[in-house]
Every structure is written in C-alpha cells, then in structure tokens.
LUMDRENVO-982921 format. One record per residue: residue number from 1; residue in one letter; x, y, z of N, C-alpha, C in turn. Coordinates in steps of 0.1 Angstrom, whole numbers, always signed. Layout:
<kollums>
   n res   n_x   n_y   n_z  ca_x  ca_y  ca_z   c_x   c_y   c_z
 NUM   A     X     Y     Z     X     Y     Z     X     Y     Z
...
</kollums>
This chain:
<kollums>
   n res   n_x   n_y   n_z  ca_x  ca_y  ca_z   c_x   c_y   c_z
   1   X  -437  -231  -282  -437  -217  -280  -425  -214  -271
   2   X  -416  -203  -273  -407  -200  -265  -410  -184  -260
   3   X  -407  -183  -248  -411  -169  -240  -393  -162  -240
   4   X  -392  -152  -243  -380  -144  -240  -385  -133  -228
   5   X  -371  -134  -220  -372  -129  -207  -358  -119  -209
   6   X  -360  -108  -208  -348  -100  -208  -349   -95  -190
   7   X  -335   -99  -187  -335   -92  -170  -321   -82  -171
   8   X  -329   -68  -169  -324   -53  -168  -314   -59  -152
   9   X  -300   -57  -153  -296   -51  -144  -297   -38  -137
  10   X  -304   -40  -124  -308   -33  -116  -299   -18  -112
  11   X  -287   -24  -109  -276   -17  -106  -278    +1  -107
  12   X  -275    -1  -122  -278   +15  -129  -289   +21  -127
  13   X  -303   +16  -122  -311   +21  -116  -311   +26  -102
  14   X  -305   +19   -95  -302   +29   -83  -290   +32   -81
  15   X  -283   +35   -89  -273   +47   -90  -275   +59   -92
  16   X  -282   +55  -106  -290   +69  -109  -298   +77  -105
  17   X  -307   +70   -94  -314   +73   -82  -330   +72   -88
  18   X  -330   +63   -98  -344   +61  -104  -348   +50   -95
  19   X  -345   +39   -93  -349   +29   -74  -343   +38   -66
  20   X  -347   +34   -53  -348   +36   -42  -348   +25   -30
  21   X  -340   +24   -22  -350   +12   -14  -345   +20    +0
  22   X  -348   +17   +13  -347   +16   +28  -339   +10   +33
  23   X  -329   +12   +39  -317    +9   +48  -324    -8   +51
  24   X  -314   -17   +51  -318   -29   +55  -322   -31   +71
  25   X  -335   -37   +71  -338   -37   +84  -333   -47   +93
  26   X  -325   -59   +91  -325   -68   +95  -309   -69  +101
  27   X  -304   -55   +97  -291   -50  +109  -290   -48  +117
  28   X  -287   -50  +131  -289   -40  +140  -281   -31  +147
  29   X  -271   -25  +134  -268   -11  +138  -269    -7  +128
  30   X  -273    +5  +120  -270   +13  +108  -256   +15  +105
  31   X  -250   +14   +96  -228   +15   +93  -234   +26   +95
  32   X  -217   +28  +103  -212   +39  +112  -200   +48  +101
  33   X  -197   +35   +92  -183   +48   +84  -189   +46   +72
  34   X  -182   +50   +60  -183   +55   +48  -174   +45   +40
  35   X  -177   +43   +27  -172   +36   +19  -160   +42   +16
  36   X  -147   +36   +12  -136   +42    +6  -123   +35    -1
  37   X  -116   +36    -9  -107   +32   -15   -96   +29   -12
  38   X   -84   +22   -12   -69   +22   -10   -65   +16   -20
  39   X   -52   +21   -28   -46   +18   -38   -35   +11   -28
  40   X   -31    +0   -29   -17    -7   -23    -7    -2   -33
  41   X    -5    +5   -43    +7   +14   -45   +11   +23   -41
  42   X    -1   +28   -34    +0   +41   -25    +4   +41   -13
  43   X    +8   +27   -10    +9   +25    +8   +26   +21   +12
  44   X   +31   +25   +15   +46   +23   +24   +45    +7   +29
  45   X   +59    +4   +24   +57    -9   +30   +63   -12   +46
  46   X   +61   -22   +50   +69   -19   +69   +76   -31   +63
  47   X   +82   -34   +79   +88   -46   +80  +100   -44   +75
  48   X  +106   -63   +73  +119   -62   +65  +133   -66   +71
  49   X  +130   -52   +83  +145   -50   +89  +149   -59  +100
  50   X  +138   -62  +111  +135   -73  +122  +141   -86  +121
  51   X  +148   -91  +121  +151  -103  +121  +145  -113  +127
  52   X  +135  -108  +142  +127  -115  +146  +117  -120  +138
  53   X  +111  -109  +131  +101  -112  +118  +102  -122  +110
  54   X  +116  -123  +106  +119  -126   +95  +122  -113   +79
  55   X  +120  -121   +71  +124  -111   +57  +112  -102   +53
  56   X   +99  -111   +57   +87  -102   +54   +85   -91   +51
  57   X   +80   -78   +44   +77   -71   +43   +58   -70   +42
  58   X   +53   -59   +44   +35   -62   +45   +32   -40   +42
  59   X   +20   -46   +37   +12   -27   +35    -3   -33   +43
  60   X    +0   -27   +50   -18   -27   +57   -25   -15   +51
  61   X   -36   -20   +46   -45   -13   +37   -57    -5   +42
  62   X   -63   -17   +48   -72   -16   +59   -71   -14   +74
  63   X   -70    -9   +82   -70    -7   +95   -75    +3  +101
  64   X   -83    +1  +114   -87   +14  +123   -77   +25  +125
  65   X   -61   +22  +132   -58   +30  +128   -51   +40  +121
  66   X   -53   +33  +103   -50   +39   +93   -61   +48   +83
  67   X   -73   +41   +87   -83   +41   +75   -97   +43   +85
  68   X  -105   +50   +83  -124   +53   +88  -126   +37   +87
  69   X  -124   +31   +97  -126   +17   +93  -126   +13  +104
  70   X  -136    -1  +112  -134    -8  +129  -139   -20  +128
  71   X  -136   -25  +116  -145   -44  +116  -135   -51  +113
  72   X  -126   -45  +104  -113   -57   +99  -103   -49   +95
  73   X   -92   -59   +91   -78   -56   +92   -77   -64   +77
  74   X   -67   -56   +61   -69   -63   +51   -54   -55   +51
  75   X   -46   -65   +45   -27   -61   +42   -23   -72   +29
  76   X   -18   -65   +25    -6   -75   +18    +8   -79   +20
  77   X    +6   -90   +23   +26   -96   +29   +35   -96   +15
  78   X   +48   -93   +17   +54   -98    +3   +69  -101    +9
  79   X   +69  -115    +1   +82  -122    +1   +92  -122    -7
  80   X  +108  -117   -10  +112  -123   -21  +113  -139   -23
  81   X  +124  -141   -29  +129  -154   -29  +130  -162   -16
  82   X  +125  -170   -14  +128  -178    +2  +128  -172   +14
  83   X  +116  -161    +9  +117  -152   +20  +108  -157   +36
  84   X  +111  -151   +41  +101  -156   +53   +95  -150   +68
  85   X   +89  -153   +69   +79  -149   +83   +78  -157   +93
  86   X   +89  -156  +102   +90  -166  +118   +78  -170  +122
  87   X   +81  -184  +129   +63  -187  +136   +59  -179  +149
  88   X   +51  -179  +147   +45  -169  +156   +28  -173  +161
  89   X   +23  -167  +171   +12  -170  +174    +6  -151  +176
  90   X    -8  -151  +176   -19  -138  +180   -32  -149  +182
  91   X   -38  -140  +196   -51  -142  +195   -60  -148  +185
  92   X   -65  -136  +177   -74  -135  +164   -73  -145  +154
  93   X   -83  -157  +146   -81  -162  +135   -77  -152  +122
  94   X   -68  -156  +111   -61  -149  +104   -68  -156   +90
  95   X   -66  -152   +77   -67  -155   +67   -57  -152   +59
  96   X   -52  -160   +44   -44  -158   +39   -48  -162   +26
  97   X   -47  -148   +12   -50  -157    +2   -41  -154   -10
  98   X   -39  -164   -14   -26  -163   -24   -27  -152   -37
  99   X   -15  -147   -35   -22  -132   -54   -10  -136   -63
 100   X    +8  -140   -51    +9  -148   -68   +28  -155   -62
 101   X   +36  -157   -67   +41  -168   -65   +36  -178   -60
 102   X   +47  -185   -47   +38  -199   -42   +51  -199   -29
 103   X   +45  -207   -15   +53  -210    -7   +46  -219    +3
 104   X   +50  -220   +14   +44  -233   +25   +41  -224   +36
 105   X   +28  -221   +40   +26  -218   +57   +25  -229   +64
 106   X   +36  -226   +76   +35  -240   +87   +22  -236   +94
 107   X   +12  -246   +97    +7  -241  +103    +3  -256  +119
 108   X    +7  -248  +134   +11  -259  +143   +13  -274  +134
 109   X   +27  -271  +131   +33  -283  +123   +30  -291  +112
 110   X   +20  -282  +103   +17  -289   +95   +20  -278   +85
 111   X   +24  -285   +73   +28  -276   +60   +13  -276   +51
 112   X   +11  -262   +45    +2  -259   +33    +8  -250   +28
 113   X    +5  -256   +13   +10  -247    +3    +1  -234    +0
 114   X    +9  -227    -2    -2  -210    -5    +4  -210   -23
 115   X    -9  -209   -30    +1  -199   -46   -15  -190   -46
 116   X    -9  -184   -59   -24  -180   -63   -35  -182   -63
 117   X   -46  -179   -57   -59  -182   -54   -63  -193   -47
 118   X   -54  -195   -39   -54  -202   -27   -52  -194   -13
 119   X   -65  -202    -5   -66  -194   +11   -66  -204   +21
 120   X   -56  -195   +28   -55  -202   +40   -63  -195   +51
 121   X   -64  -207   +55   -75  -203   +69   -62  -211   +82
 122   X   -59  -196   +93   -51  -194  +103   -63  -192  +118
 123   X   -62  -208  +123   -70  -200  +137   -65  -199  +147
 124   X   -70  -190  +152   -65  -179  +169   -55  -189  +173
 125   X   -47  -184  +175   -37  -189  +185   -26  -201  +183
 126   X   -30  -205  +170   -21  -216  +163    -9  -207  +163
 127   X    +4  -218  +163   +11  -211  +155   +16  -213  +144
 128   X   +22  -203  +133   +20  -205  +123   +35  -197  +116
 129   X   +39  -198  +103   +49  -187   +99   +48  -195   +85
 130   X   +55  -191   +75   +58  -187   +65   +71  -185   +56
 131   X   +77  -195   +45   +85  -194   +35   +84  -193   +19
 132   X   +89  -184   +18   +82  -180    +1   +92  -194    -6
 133   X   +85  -194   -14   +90  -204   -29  +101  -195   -36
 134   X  +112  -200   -46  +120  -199   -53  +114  -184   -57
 135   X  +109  -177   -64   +98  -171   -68   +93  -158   -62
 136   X   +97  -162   -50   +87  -151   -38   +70  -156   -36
 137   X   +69  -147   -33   +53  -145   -24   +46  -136   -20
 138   X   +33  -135   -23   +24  -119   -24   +12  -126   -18
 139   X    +7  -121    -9    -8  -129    -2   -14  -118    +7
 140   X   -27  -117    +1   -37  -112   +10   -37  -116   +25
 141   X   -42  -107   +37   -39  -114   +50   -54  -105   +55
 142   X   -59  -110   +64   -70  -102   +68   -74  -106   +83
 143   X   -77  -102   +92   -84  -103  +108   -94   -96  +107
 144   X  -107   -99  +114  -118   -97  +123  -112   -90  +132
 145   X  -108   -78  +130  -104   -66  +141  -103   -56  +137
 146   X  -104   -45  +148  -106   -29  +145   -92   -26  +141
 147   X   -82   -29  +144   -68   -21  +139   -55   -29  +142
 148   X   -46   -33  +131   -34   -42  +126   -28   -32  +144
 149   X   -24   -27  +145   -17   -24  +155   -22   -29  +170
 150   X   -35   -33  +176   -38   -41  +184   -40   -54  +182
 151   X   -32   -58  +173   -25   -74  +172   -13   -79  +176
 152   X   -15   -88  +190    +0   -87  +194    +6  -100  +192
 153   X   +15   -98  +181   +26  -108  +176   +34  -111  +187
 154   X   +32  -130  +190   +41  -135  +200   +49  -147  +190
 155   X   +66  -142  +187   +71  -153  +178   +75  -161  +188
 156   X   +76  -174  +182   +83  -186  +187   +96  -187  +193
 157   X  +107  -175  +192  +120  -176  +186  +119  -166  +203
 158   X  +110  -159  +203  +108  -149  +221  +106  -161  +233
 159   X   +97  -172  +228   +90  -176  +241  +106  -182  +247
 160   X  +108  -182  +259  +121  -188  +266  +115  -208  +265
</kollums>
C-alpha cells in the first residue's frame, strides 16, 4: 500500500493573511527596523583614488549610516585586473564571499584563494589585503556592525 502526502507550502498562506502566527517569543527584543531592499546598481561606488587603499573600489549596501539598519555591514568590493587592496587590519571579524572572477586574500601571511562561491572568513584584527586575478574580482564583504563608517581601517603601509 503506498500513502501520498502532498505538503502545501505554507508561504502563501501567510502572506495572504489566511495564517497567522505571534511574534517569536524566544527573542529578546522585538526588530526595531523594517525590512528593505538595495539594488547595488543603484549605489555609487567609493574608493579607487587612495593609493593607500590600493585600486579597490566597494558600494556599501548595507549600513547604519546609509540604510534603517544597526546589526551589519553588507558591500561589494570590485577589482579590475590585478587590482588590489593594501593589508590592513580593523577590530571587527570580516567575511568575504566570492560572486566572480578569482584572486588571493593574504591573510597574516598566509594566501587564500577567493573565486566564486567561495568565503573567506577574516578575524578581528588579522591582517589581511587583497589581489585580483588576471580577470578581476567582485566579492561580497560583510561585518557584525552598525555602520561601514565606524570601521577604522589601519593599513600596514601607515604603521611606522
């Protein structure tokens, strides 16, 4: 005997406000902002011109003080050809995940490759920097912080 089990995605039920359920109780604050969108074609890129930087260019997407936002920080770096991002150290652990060429983050002296769908995991205070591949380089970057502008970048290239 075989039983058939059809399972309704839920989803469209409480969209359409046919479920219902109660704020999760196992929070303990109720979210404070509101859900919202960023199109990264819509965002200005920085960077670039710094030589300290390097060639880097980046769009912060996410930030407190860009966006109704105070938990994290979400950007996209972009490299051309052999482009690059001096080592550098910040407080905060960092994340990096590859969307498409390929290149090597040093990280305190040790090389990883970044390409597509590859993440690097950056913690606090290492230092670390960045050379795009033949190709360039496009990578998600993200912090556990309220706003990309109280991140304070100390490069290698400053410390005396």
């Amino acid at each position: 005997m075989t039983a058939h089990a059809q399972i309704q995605d839920a989803s469209a039920n409480v969209l359409t406000g046919q479920i219902t359920h109660d704020p999760a109780v196992n929070l303990p604050d109720a979210p404070s902002e509101r859900a919202f969108t960023v199109d990264a074609a819509d965002v200005a890129s920085e960077g670039g011109t710094d030589p300290v930087f390097g060639s880097v260019t980046w769009k912060t997407l996410i930030s407190g003080e860009k966006t109704n936002s105070s938990e994290f920080v979400l950007g996209i770096a972009e490299f051309g050809p052999g482009g690059t991002l001096n080592p550098h150290v910040h407080a905060p652990a960092e994340f990096y995940l590859g969307l498409s060429g390929s290149g090597i983050v040093t990280i305190d002296g040790v090389a990883h490759e970044i390409a597509p769908g590859v993440a690097v995991y950056v913690p606090g205070n290492a230092e670390h920097g960045t050379v795009a591949g033949p190709e360039g380089l496009r990578f998600a970057y993200g912090f556990a912080e309220a706003a990309f502008t109280g991140i304070e970048y100390i490069f290698s290239s400053m410390v005396a």
